[in-house]
SEFIZA-3560 file (N, C-alpha, C; in Angstrom, 3 decimals):
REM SEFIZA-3560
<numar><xx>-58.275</xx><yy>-80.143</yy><zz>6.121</zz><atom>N</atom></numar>
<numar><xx>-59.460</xx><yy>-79.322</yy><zz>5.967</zz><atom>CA</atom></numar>
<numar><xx>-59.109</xx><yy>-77.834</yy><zz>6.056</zz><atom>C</atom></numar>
<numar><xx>-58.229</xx><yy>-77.423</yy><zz>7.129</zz><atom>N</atom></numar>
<numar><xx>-58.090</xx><yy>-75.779</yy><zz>7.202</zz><atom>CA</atom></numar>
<numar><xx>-56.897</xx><yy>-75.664</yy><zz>5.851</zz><atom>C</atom></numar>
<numar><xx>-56.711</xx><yy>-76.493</yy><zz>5.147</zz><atom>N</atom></numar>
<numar><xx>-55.498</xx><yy>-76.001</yy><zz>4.085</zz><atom>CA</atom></numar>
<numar><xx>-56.332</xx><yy>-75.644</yy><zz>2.496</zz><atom>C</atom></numar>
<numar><xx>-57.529</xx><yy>-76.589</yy><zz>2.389</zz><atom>N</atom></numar>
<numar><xx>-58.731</xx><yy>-76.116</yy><zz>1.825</zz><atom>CA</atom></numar>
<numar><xx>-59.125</xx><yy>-74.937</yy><zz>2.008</zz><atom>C</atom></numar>
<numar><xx>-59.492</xx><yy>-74.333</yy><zz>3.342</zz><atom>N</atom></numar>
<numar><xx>-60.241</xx><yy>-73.102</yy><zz>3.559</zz><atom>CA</atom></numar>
<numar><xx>-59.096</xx><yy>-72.040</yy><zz>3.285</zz><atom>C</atom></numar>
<numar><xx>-57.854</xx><yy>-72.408</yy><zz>3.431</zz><atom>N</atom></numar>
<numar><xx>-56.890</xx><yy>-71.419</yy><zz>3.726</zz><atom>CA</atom></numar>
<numar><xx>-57.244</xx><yy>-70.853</yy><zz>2.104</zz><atom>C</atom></numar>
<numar><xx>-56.698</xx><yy>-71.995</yy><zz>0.902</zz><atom>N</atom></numar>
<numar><xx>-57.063</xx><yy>-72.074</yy><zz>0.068</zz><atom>CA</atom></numar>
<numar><xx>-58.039</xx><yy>-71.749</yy><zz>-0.686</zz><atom>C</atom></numar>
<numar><xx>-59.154</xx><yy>-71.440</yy><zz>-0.649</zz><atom>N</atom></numar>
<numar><xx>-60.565</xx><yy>-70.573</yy><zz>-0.657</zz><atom>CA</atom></numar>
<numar><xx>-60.427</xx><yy>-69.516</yy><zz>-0.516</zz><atom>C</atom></numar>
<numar><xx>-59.886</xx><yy>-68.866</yy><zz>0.148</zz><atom>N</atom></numar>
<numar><xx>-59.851</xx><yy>-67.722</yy><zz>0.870</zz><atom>CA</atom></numar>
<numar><xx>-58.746</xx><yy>-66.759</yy><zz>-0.227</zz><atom>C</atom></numar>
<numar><xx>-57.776</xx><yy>-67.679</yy><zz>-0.268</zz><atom>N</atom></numar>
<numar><xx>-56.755</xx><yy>-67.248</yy><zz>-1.210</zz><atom>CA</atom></numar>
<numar><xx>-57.233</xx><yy>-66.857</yy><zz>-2.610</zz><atom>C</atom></numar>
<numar><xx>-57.946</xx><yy>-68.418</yy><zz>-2.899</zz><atom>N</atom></numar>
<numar><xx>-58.538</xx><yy>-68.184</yy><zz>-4.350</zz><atom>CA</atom></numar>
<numar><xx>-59.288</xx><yy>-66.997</yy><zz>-4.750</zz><atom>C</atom></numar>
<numar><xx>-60.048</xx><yy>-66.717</yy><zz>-3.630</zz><atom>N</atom></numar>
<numar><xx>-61.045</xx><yy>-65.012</yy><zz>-3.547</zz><atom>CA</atom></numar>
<numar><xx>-60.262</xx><yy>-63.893</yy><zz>-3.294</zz><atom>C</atom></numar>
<numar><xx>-59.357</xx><yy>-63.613</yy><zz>-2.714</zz><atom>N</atom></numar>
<numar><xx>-58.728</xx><yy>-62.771</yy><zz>-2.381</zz><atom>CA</atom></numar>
<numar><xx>-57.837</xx><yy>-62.333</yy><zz>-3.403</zz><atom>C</atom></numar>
<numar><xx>-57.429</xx><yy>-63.962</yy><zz>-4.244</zz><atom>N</atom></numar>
<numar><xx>-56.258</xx><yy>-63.115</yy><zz>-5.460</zz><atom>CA</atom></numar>
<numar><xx>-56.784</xx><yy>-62.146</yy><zz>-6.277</zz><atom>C</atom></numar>
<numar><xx>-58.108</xx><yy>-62.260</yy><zz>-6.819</zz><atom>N</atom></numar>
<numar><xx>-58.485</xx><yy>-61.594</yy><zz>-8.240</zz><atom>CA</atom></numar>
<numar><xx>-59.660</xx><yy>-60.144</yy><zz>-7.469</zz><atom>C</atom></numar>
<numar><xx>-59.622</xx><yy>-60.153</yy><zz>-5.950</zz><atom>N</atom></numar>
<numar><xx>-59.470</xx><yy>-58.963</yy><zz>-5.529</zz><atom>CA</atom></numar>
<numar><xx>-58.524</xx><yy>-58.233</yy><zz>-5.456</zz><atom>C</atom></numar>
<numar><xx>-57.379</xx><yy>-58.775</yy><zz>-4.971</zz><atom>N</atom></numar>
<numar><xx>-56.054</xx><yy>-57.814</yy><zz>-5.221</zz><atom>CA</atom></numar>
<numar><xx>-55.791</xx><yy>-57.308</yy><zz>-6.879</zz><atom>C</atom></numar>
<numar><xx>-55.819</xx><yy>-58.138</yy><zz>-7.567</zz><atom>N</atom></numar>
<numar><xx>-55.386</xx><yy>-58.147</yy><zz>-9.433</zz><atom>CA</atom></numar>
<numar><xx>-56.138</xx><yy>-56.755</yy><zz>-9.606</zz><atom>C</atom></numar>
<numar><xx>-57.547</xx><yy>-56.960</yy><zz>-8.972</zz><atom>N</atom></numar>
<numar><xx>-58.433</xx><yy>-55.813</yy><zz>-9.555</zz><atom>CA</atom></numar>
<numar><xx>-57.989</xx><yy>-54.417</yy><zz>-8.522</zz><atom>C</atom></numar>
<numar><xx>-57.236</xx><yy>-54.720</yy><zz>-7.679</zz><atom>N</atom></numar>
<numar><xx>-56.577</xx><yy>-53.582</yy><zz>-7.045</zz><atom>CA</atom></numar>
<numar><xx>-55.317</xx><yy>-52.362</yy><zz>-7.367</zz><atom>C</atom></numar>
<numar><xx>-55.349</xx><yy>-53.681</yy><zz>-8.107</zz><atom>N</atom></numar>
<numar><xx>-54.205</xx><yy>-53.136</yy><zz>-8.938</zz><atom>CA</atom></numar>
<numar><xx>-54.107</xx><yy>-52.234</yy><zz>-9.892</zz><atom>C</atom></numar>
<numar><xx>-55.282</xx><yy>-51.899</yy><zz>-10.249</zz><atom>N</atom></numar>
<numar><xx>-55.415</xx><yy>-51.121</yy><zz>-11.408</zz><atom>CA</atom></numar>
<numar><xx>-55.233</xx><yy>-49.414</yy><zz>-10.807</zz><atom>C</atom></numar>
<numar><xx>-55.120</xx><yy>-48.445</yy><zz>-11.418</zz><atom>N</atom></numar>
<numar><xx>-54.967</xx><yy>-47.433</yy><zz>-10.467</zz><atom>CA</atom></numar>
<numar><xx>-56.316</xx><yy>-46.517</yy><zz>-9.699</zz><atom>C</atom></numar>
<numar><xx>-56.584</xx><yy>-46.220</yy><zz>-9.170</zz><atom>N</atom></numar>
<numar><xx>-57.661</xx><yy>-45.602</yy><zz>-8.574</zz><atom>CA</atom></numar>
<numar><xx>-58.541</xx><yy>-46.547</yy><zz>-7.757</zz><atom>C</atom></numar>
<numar><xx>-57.897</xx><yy>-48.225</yy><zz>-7.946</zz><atom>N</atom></numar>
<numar><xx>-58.670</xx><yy>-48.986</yy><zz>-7.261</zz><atom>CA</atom></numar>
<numar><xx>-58.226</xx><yy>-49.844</yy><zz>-6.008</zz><atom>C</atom></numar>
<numar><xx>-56.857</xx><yy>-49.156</yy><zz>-5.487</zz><atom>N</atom></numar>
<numar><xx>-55.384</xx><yy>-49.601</yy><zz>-5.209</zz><atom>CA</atom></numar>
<numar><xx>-56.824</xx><yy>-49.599</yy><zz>-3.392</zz><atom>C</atom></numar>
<numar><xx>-57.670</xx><yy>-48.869</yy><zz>-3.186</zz><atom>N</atom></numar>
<numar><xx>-58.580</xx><yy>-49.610</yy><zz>-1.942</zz><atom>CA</atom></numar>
<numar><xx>-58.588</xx><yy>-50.801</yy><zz>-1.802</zz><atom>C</atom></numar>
<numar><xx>-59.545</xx><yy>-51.338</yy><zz>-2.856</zz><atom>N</atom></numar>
<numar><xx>-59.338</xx><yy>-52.854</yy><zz>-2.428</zz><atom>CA</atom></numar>
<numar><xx>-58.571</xx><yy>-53.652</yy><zz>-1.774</zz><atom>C</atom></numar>
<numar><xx>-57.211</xx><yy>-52.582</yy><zz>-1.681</zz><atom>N</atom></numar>
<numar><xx>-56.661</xx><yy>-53.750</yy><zz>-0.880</zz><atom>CA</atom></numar>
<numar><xx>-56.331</xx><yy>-53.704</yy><zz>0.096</zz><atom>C</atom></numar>
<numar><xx>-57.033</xx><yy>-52.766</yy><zz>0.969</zz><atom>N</atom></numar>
<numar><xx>-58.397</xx><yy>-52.755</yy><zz>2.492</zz><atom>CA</atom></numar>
<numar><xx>-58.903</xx><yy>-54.002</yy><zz>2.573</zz><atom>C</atom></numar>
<numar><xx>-59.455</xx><yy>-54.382</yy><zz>1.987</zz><atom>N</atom></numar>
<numar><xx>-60.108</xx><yy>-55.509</yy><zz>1.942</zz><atom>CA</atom></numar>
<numar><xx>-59.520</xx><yy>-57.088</yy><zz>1.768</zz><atom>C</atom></numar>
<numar><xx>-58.454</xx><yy>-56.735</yy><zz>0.992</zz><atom>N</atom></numar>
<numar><xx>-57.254</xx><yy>-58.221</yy><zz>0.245</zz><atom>CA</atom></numar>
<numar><xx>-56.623</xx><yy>-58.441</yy><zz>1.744</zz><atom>C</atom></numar>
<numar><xx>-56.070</xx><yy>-57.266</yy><zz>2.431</zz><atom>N</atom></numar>
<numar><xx>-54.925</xx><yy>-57.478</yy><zz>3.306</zz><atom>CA</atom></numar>
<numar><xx>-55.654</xx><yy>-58.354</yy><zz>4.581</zz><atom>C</atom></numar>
<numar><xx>-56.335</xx><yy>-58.332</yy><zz>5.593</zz><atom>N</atom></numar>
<numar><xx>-57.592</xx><yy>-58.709</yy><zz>6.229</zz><atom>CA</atom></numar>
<numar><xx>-57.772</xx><yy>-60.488</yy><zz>5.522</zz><atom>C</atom></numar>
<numar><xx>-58.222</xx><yy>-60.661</yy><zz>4.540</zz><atom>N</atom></numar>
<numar><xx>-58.366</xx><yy>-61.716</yy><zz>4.047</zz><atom>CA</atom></numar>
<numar><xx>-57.726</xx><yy>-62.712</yy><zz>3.432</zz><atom>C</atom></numar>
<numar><xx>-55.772</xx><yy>-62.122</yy><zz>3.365</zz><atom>N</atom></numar>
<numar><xx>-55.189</xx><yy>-62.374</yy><zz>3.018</zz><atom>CA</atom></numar>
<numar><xx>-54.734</xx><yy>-63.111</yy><zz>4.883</zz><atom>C</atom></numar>
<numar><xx>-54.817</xx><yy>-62.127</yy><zz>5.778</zz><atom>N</atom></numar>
<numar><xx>-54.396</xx><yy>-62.645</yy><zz>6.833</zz><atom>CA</atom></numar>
<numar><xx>-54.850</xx><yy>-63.845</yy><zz>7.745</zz><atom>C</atom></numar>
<numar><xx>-56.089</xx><yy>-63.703</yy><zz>7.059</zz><atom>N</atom></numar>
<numar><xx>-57.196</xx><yy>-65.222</yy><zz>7.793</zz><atom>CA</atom></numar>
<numar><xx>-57.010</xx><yy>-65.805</yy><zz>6.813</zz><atom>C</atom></numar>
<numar><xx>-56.344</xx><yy>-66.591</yy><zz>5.491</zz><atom>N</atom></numar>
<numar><xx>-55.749</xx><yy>-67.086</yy><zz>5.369</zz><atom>CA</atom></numar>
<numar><xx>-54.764</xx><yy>-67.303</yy><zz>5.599</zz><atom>C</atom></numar>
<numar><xx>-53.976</xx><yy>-66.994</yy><zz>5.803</zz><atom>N</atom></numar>
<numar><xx>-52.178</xx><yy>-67.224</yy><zz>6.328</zz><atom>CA</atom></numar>
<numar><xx>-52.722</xx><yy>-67.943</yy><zz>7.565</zz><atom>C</atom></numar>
<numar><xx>-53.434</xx><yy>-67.960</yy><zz>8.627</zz><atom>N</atom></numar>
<numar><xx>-53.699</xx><yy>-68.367</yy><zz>10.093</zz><atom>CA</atom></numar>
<numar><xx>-54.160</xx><yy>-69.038</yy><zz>9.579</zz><atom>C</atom></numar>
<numar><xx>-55.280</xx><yy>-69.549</yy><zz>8.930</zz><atom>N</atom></numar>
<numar><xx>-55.406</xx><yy>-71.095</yy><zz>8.569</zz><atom>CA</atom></numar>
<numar><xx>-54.745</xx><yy>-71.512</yy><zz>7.975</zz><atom>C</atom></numar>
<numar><xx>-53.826</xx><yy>-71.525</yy><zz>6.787</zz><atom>N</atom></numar>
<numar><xx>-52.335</xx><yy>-71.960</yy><zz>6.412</zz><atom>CA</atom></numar>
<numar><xx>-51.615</xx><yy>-72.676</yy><zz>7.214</zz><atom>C</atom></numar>
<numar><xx>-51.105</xx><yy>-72.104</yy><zz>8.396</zz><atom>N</atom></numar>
<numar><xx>-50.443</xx><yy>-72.094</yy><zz>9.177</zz><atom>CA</atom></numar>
<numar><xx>-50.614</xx><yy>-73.587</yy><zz>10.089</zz><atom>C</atom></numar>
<numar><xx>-52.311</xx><yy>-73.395</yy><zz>10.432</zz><atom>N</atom></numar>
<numar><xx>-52.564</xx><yy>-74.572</yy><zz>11.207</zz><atom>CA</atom></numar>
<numar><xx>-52.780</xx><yy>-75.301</yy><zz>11.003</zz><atom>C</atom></numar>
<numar><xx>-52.940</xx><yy>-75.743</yy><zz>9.287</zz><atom>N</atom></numar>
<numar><xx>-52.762</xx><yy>-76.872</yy><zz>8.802</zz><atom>CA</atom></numar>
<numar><xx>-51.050</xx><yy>-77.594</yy><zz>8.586</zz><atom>C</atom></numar>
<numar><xx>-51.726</xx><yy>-79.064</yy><zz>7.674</zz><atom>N</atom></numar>
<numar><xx>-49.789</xx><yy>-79.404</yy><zz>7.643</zz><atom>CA</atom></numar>
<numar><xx>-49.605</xx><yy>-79.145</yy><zz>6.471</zz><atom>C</atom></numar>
<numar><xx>-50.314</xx><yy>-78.878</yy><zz>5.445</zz><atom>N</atom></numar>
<numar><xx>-49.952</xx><yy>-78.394</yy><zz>4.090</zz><atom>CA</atom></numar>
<numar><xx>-49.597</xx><yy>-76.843</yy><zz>4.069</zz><atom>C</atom></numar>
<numar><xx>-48.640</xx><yy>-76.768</yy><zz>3.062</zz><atom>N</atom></numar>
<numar><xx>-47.969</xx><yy>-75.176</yy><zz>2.780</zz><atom>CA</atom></numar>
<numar><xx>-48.842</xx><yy>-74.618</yy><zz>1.891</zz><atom>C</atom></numar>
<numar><xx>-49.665</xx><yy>-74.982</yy><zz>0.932</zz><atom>N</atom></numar>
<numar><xx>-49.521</xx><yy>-74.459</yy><zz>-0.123</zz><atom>CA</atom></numar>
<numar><xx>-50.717</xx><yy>-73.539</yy><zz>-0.198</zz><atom>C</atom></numar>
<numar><xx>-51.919</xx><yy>-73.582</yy><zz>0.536</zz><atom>N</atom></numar>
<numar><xx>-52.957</xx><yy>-71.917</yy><zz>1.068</zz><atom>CA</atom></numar>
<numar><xx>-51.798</xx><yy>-70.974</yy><zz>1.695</zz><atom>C</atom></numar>
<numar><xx>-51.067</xx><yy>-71.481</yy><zz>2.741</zz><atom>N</atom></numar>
<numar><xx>-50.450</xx><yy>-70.450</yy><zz>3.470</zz><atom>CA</atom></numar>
<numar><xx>-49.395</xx><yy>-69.485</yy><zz>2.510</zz><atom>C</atom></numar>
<numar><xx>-48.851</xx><yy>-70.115</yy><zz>1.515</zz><atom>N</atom></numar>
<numar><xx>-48.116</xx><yy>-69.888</yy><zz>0.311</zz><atom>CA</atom></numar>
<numar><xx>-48.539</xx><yy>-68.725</yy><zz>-0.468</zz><atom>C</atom></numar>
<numar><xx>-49.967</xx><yy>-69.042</yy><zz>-0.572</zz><atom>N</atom></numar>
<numar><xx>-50.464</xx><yy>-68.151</yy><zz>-1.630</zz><atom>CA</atom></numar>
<numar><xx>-51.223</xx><yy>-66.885</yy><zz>-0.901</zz><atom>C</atom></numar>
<numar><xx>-51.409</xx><yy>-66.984</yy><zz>0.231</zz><atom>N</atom></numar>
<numar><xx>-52.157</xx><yy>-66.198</yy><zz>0.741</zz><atom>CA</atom></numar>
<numar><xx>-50.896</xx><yy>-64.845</yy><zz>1.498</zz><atom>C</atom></numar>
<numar><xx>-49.812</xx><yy>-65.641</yy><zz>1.488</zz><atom>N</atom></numar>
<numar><xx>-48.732</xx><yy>-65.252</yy><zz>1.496</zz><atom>CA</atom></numar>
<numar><xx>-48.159</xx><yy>-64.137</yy><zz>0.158</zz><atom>C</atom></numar>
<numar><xx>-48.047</xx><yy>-64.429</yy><zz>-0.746</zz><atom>N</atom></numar>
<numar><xx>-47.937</xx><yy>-63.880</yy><zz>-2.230</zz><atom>CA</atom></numar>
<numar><xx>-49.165</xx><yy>-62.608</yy><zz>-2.093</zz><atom>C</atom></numar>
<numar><xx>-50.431</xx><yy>-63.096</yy><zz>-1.890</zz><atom>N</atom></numar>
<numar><xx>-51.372</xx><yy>-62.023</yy><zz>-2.251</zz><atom>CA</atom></numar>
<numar><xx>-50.899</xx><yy>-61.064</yy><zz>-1.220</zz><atom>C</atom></numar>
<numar><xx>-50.676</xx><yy>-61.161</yy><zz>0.322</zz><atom>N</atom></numar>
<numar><xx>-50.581</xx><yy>-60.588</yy><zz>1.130</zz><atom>CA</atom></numar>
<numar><xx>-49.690</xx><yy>-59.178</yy><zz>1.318</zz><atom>C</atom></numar>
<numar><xx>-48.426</xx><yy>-60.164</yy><zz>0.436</zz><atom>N</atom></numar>
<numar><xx>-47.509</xx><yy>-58.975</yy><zz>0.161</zz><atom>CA</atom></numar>
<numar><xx>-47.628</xx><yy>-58.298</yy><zz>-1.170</zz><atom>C</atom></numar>
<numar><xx>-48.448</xx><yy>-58.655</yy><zz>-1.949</zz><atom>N</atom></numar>
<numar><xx>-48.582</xx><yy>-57.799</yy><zz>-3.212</zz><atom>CA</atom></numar>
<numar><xx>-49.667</xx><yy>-56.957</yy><zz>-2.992</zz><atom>C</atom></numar>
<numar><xx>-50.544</xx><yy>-56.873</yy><zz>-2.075</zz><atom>N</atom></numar>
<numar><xx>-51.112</xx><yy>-56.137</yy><zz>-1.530</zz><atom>CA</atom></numar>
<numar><xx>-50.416</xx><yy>-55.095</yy><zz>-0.423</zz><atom>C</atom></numar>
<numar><xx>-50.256</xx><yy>-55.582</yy><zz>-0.027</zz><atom>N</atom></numar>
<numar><xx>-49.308</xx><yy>-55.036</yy><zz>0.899</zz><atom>CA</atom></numar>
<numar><xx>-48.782</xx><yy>-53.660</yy><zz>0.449</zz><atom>C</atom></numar>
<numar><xx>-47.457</xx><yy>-53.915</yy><zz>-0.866</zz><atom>N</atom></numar>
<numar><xx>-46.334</xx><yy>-53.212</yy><zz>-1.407</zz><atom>CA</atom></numar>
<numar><xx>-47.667</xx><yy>-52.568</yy><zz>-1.952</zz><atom>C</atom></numar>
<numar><xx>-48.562</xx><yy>-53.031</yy><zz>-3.574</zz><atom>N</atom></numar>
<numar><xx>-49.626</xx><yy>-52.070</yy><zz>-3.758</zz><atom>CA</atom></numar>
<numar><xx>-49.898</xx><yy>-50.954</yy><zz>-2.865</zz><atom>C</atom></numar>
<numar><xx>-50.079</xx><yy>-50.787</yy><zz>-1.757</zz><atom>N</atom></numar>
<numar><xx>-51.255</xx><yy>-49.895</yy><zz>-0.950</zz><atom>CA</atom></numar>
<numar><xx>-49.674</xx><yy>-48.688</yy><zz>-0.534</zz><atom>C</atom></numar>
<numar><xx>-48.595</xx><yy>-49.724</yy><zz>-0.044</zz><atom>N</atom></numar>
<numar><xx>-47.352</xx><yy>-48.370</yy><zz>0.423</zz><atom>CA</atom></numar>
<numar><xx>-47.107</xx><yy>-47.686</yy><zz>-0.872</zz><atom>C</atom></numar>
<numar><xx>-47.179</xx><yy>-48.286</yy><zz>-2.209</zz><atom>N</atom></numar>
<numar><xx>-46.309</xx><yy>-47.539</yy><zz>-3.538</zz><atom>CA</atom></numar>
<numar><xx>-47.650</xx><yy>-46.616</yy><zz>-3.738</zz><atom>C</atom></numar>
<numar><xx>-48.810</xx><yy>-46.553</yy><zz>-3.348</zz><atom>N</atom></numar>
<numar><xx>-49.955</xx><yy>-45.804</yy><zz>-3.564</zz><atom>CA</atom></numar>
<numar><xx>-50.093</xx><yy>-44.700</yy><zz>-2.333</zz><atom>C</atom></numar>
<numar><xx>-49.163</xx><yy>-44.658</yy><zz>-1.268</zz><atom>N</atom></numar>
<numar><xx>-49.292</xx><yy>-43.800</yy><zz>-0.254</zz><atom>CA</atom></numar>
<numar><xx>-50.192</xx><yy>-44.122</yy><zz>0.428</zz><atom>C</atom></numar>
<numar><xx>-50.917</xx><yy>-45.558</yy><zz>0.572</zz><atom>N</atom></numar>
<numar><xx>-51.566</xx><yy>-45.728</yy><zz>1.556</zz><atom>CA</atom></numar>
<numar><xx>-53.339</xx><yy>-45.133</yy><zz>1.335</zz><atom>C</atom></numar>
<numar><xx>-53.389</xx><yy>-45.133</yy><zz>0.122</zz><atom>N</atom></numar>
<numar><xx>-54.797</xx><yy>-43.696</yy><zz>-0.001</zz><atom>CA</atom></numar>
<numar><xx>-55.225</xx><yy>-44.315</yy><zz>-1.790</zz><atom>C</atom></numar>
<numar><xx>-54.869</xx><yy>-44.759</yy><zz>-2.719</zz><atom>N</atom></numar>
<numar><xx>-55.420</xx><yy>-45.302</yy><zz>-3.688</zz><atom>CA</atom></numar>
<numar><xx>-54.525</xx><yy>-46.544</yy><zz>-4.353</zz><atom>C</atom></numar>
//
């Protein structure tokens, strides 16, 4: 059940980051990183990998996004 939610969470969070990506919108991912992380913790406490996986991927492409933007767009 928490590998579902992890999963959910992921699924919403990816095509917030995608749209972060664009330039001037590099905020959003204020919002991705946070939701990227309550997924990974439910990931985690399940026995399946594969929410924690992806929430993982968004996490750090958000992540790198926001430092290559100075932290500000």
């Amino acid at each position: 059940m928490l590998n579902i939610l992890s999963l959910v969470v992921g699924i919403v969070a990816f095509p917030v980051m995608m749209i972060g990506l664009i330039p001037l919108l590099g905020w959003l991912n204020y919002l991705v990183i946070p939701m990227a992380i309550l997924g990974v913790t439910l990931g985690a406490l399940s026995d399946s990998k594969v929410g924690r996986n992806l929430n993982i991927v968004v996490l750090i492409v958000g992540g790198v996004r926001l430092w290559m933007g100075g932290f500000l767009l």
